[in-house]
N, C-alpha and C positions, 0 to 999 in steps of 0.2 A: 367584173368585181364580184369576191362570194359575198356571199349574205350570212351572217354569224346569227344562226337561228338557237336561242333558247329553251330548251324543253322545260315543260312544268315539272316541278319536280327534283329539279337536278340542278340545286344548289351549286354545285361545284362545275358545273359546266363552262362556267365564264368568271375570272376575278370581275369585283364592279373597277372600275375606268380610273377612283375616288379615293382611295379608303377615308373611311372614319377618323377624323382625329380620337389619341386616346382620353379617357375620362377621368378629369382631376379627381380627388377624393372632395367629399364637401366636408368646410371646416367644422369643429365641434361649436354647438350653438353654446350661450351663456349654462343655461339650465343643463346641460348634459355633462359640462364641466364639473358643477357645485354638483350634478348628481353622482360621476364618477369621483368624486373627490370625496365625498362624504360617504360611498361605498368603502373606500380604501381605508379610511379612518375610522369608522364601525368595524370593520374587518381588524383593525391593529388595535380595538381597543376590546374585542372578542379576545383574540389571541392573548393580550395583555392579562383581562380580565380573568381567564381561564388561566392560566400558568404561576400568576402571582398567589401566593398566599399572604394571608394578612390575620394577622395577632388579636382573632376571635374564635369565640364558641360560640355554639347555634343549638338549642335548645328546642324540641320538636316533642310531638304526640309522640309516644312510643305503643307498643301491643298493649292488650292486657292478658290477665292467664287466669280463669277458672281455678282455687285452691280445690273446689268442691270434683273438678272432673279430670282429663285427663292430660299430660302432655302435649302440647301443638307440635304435630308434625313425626310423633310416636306411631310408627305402624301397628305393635304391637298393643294398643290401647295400655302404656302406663301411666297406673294414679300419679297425678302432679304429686297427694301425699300418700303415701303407703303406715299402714301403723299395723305389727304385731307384737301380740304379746296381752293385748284388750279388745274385748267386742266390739265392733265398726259398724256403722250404721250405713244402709245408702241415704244421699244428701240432695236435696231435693234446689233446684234454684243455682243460682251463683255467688261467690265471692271472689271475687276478682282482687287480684293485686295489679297496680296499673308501672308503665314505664315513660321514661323518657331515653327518646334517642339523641344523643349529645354528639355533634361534631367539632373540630377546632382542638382538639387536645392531641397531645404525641399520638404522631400514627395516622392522624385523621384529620389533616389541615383541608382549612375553608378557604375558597376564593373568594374574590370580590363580587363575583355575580350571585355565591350563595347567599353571604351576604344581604347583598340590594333583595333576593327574594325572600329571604327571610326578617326582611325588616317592612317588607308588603303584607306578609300573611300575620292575620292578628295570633294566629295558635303557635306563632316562635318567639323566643327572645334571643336577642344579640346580648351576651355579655364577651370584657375583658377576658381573654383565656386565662388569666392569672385569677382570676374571680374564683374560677369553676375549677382550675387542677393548678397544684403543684408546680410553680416552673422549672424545679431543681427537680421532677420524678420521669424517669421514664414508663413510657409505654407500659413495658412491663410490670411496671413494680405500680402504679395504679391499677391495673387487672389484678395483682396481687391482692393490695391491699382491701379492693371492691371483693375478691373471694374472701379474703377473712371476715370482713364485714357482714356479707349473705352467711357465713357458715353462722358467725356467732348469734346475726340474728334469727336465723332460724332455730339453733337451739332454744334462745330466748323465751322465743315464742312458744315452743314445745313445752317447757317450765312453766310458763303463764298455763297455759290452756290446762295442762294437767294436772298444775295445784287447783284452777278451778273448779274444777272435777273431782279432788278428793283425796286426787294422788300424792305418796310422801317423794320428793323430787331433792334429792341433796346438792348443795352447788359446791362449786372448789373454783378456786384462784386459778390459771394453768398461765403456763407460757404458750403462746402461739407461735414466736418468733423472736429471733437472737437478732438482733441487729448486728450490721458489718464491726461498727466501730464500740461494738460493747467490749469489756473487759472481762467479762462475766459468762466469756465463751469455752472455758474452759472446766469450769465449774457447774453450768445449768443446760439443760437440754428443751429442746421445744418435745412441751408435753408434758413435762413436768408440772405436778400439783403444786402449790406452794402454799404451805403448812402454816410458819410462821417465819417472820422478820425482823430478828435480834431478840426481843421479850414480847413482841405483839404478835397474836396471830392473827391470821391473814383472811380474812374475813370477806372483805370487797377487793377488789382496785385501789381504792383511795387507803385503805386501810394498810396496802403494803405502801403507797408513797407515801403517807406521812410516817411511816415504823422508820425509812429509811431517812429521812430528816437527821435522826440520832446520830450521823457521823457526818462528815465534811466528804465532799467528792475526791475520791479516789481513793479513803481509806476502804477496810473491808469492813465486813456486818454479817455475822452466822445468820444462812438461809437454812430452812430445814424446808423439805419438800419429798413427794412420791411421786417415785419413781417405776413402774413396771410392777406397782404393790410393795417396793419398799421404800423403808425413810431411811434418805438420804441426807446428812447435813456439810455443807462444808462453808468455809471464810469467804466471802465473795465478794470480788475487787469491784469497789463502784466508781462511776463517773458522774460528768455535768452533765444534767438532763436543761430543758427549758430555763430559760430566768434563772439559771446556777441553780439550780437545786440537784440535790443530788440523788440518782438512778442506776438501775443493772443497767439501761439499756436493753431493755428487752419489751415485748408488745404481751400484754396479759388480754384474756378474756374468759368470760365463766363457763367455764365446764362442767357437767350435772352428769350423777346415777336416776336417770330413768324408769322407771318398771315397765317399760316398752321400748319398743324399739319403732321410730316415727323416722319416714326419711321422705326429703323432700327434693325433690328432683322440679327444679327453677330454670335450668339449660343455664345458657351465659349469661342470664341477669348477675348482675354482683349489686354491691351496698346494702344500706341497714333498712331500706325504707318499706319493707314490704312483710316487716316484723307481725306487724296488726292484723294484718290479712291473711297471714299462714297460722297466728294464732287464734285466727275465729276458724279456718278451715278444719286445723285439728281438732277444737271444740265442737265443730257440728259435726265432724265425722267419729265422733265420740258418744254422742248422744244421739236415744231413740228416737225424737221428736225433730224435725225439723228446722232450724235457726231460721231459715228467709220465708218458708212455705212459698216456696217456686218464684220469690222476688227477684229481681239481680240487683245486685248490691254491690259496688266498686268500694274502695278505697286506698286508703296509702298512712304511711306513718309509721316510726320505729319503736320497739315496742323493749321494755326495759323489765329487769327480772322482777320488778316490784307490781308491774302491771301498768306503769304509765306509759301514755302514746306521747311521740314527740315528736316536734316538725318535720319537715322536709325540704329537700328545694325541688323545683318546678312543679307547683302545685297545679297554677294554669293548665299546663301541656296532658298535667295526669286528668284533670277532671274534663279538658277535651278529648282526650283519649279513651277515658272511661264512657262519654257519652258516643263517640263514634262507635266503641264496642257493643250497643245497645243498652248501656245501663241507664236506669232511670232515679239512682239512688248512691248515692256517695259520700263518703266517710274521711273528713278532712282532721288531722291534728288543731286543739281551738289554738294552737298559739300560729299556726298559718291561715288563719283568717283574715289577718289584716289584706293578705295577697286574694284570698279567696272571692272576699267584696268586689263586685266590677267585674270578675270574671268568668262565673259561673254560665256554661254554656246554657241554653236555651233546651227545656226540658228536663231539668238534670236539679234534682231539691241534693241540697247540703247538709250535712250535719255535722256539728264540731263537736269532738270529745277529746278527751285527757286520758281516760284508762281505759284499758279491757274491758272492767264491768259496765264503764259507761256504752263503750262502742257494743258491746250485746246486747245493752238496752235498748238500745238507737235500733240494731238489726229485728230484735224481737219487737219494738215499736212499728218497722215498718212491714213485718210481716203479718201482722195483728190488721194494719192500717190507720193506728192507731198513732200519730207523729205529731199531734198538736203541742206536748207537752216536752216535746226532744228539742236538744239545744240548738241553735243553728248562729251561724254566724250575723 
């Protein structure tokens, strides 16, 4: 009889006599269920969450931008404002104009998880997207109407700063924009001064809509107006503006003769709100002395040809923005106080003003150090 000798080593020298039965799978425990269950359902409620958009704006800290220095992200070191034509002073300190980043409007829809984190973090607000834009405007024609708004305010403020100064600064009526459904397209051009309206001349804004009261919508009403340095007048078909009253249809703002030439280069900022702050930049880069004596000094607020500052919205988001940008001093409109109260971040004094002169008080107060006696909310 052989002997069937196993060498160490060599596995495969003999099958065993046996085999192994094979090995069931072991079944899923309670816990490993409800824990794959509740993976798969987190997972479909990620996807869900991420894909759905839902009918909000998300209001957030935006940058700030030095008036006093130079463009962010300018290689060539360009002044935010350029002024020839009058002596320029170098400007010692900051003035900042602050932003708000806004998502949820055309173009820029928010999901459900921006949302849930923006209703975590105390520096957002959640509002109705209907709140914050337009639901009849597109994309475009809000980027539109935010450049009109920066252009005009930035003239504004050039106006302000310059009559404070001394300068003779002439304003005119103009057209900015024909709208689609005007009647008046054939007759007015954007750019055009406008003169007078019917027997009233044209003074303000308000001065041309009530001139046009004097006829019923859709009759005409002799415009006179300049055009390329001449006056041009013709019969101009009007229509129904708001509440039936009657309008060209067309978007007016004030246009001015200058004795300088001031430009202000904002990047893609649009709206009216940072009127205040390009008109204190132009003033201190106008004069020999100093405005902040090396303070930094934020603020916000729209600034009107007369010199008054007026609200704003996301007051909050700009004075946390203005203190993450390191400013220690901030320049609020007094009728955005009531928002101001409660939310003032931590290190950051407030001051509420109404006009230019007031808010160069407020700036000259806190470069003095002297702020006991400036208003605050």
């Amino acid at each position: 009889m052989k002997t069937i000798r196993r060498l160490a080593g060599d596995e495969s020298a003999a099958p065993p006599l046996f085999p192994a039965p094979a090995r069931q799978p072991a079944p899923l425990s309670r816990g490993n269920v409800i824990f794959l269950v509740g993976f798969f359902l987190g997972l479909a409620v990620l996807v869900v969450g991420n894909l759905v958009h839902v009918p909000f704006a998300i209001m957030s800290p935006g940058p700030t931008m030095n008036t006093l220095g130079e463009v962010p992200g300018e290689a060539d070191g360009t002044s935010l404002i350029s002024i020839d034509g009058l002596p320029t002073y170098e400007a010692e300190g900051e003035l900042s104009f602050t932003t708000v980043s806004v998502l949820g409007g055309p173009g820029y829809p928010v999901d459900a998880f921006d949302v849930l984190w923006a209703w975590i973090d105390p520096s957002q607000d959640v509002l109705p997207v209907d709140e914050v834009f337009d639901p009849e405007a597109s994309e475009e024609r809000i980027a539109e109407e935010n450049a009109i708004q920066m252009e005009g305010s930035q003239e504004e403020a050039t106006a302000v700063a310059l009559r404070a100064l001394g300068q003779k600064v002439t304003t005119h009526i103009a057209i900015v924009e024909i709208l689609d459904d005007s009647r008046a397209r054939d007759a007015l051009r954007p750019g055009d001064r406008i003169v007078r309206v019917g027997d009233t001349k044209a003074t303000t804004a308000d001065s041309v809509r009530g001139a046009l009261q004097a006829v019923r919508p859709g009759e005409e009403i002799e415009v006179e107006v300049t055009r390329s340095g001449k006056q041009v007048v013709a019969d101009v078909p009007t229509t129904a503006g708001a509440e039936g009253r009657t309008a060209l249809g067309v978007l007016l703002q004030l246009d001015y003769d200058f004795p300088a030439t001031v430009t202000i280069n904002a990047g893609d900022v649009g709206g009216p709100s940072a009127g205040l702050m390009f008109a204190l930049g132009v003033y201190d880069k106008l004069t020999p002395d100093s405005l902040t004596n090396g303070r930094d000094v934020a603020g916000t607020g729209t600034i009107a040809d007369d010199g008054a500052v007026g609200p704003i919205g996301g007051i909050k988001q700009k004075m946390a923005g203005a203190r993450s940008g390191g400013s220690e001093y901030f320049l609020a409109p007094r009728d955005n106080c009531p928002e101001v109260v409660g939310n003032v971040p931590a290190g950051l004094e407030v001051f509420a003003v109404d006009s230019f002169a007031e808010a160069t008080r407020a700036v000259e107060g806190i470069a003095s150090g002297r702020t006991s006696s400036l208003g605050r909310c």
